[in-house]
C-alpha positions, 0 to 999 in steps of 0.5 A: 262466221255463221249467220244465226237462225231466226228463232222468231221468224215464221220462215221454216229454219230450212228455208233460213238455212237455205237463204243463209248457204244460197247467199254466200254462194251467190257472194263468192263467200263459198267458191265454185268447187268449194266442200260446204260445211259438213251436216254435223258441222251445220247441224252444231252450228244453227243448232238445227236437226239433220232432217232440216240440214238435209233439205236446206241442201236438196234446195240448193242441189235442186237449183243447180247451186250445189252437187254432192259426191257419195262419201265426200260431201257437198260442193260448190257447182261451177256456174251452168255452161251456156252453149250455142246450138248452131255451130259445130264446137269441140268439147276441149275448145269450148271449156278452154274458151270459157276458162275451165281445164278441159278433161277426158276420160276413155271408158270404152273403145272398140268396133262393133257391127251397126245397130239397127237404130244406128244403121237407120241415122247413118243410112247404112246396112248391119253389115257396116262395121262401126267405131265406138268411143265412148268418152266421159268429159270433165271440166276442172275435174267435175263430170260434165256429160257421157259422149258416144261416138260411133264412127264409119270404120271404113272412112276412118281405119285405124281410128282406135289406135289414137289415146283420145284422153289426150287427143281430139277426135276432131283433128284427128279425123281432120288430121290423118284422114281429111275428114272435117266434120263441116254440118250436123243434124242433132235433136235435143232432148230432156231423159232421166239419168239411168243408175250408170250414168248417174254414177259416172256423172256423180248425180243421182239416178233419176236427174234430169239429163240434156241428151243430144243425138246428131249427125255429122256429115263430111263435105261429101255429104257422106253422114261420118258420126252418130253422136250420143252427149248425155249433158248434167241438166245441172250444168248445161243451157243451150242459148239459140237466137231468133230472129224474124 
């Protein structure tokens, strides 16, 4: 069932349409990761024009309610992930104690020489051979954020060879080379999304992004890791509490 434009309101059908979609999602009448009606469909249904369609959905996309994926349509969005900032938690525990499947995917995996940039967080030289991961993390299939990790190879040789699509490069520092990754340093904060990580993230060029940047240091308080998250702005909070 459709609920019906106000025809004599003063409310602009858009914003009706919009209060109409937003309702049922708050509702459940539309779950999380549910395909809302096509424009045609909402176009015949309120007997609406597609500009008016158009920019019900841009509010819902804009308040994180829905998101769209090129050539397949608009979609329910799983409620914004909320995550503490002052503990270290992998991705893969912390979507499966929130109740979602925890996805990756690989998208790139070698060794590279320390940047300048890098080299300066890691307190290395550019003699210093560096391990790239770089991860795209899902949750129940939906894109989450852009991982980069960029590990010392010296403390860790070999570290490439493990298939992190299936395994967690925490337990595998842990595991095979007695690394636990015990404090971090990390800066928070809001960029643009550049065009390829918009198309990895299935958002547009130009959405906001929480970009995080930490180190991550070992008991010997040997800095490991240099890590670059790129979070959906749509999908992730950051809860901290203060205290006097």
């Amino acid at each position: 069932m459709f609920d019906a434009i106000n025809r004599q309101s003063k409310v602009p059908y858009y914003h009706q349409l919009y209060g109409i979609l937003r309702d049922k999602i708050i509702s459940g009448a539309y779950l999380p990761g549910q395909a809302l009606p096509t424009e045609q469909k909402l176009i015949e249904a309120y007997e609406i024009s597609r500009t008016t369609v158009r920019h019900a959905l841009e509010q819902l996309v804009n308040e994180g309610l829905v998101y769209r994926q090129s050539g397949r349509g608009t979609f329910v969005a799983h409620p914004a992930v909320e995550q503490g900032i002052g503990k270290i938690t992998s991705f893969t525990e912390d979507m499966r104690q929130r109740g979602f499947v925890p996805g990756t995917e690989v998208l790139n995996a070698g060794l590279m020489q320390a940047p300048a940039d890098i080299g300066e967080k890691l307190g290395v030289g550019p003699d210093e051979e560096l391990a790239l991961i770089m991860r795209l993390r899902l949750a129940d299939g939906e894109p989450m954020s852009v991982e980069e990790s960029h590990l010392r190879h010296g403390f860790c040789p070999g570290v490439l060879v493990h298939d992190y699509a299936r395994h967690s490069l925490t337990r595998i520092l842990e595991r095979e080379y007695g690394i636990a990754l015990v404090r971090a340093k990390q800066v928070i904060r809001a960029i643009p999304a550049s065009n390829s990580l918009a198309r990895r993230l299935n958002i547009r060029e130009g959405d906001p992004l929480l970009f995080i940047e930490r180190v991550s240091y070992a008991h010997s308080g040997e800095p490991i890791e240099y890590l670059r998250i790129y979070h959906r702005g749509d999908r992730y909070s950051f809860l901290t509490e203060l205290g006097r």
